[in-house]
C-alpha positions as CSV (number, residue, x, y, z in Angstrom):
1,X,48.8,51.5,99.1
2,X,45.1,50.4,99.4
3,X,45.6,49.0,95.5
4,X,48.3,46.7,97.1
5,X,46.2,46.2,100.4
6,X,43.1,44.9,98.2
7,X,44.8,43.1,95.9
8,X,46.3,40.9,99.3
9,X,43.1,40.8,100.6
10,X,41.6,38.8,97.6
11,X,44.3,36.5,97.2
12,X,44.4,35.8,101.0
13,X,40.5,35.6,100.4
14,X,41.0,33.2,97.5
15,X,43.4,31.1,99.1
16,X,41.2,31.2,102.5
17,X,38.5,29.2,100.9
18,X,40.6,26.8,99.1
19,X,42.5,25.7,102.0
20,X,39.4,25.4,104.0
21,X,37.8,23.4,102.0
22,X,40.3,21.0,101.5
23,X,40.4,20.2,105.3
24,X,38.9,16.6,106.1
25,X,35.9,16.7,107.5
26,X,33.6,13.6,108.7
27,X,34.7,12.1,105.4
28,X,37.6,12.1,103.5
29,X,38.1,15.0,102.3
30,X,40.0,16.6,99.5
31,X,43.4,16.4,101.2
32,X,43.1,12.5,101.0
33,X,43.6,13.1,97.0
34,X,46.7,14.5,97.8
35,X,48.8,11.9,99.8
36,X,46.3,12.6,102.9
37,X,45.4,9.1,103.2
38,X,48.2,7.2,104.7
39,X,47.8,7.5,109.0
40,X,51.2,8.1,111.2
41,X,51.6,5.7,113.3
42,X,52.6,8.3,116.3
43,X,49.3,10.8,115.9
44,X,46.3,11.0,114.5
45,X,46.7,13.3,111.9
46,X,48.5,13.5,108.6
47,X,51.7,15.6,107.6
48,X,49.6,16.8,105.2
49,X,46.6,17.9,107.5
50,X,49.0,19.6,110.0
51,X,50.8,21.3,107.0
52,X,47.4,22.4,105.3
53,X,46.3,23.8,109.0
54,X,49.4,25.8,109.4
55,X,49.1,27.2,106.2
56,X,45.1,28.3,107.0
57,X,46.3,30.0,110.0
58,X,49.2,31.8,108.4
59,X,46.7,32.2,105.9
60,X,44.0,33.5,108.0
61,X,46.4,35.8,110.0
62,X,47.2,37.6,106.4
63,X,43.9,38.1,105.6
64,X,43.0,39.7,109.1
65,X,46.0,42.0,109.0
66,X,45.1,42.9,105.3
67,X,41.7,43.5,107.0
68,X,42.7,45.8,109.5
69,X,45.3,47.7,107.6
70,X,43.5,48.5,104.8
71,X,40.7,50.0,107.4
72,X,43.3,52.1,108.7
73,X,44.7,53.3,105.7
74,X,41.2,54.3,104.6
75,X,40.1,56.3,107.5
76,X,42.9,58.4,108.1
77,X,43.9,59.5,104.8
């Protein structure tokens, strides 16, 4: 169980830092590589961007429940 719980914690870790740093920042960003580039007309944000933040949060939400649970498992067993 904690094997499993680490193993999820340094994938969520991994793919923590990856998404964040592919958010668009002042500049372009590395999201703009990927289709990011091209405006909607209706907001001002990309499908891509609102897909990539969704998938941080998700992201982010794993890696705090990995967190948690594997704190738990440790201290009471």
């Amino acid at each position: 169980m904690v094997l499993t719980l680490q193993i999820i914690l340094a994938i969520a870790s991994l793919l923590l830092v990856v998404f964040v740093l592919l958010h668009k920042g002042k500049g372009g960003g590395l999201s703009s590589l990927f289709g990011g580039g091209v405006q909607s007309n209706l907001s001002g944000s990309t499908i891509v961007e609102k897909n990539l933040d969704r998938y941080t949060i998700v992201v982010g939400l794993i890696w705090f429940i990995a967190i948690i649970a594997l704190n738990l498992v440790t201290a009471y067993s």
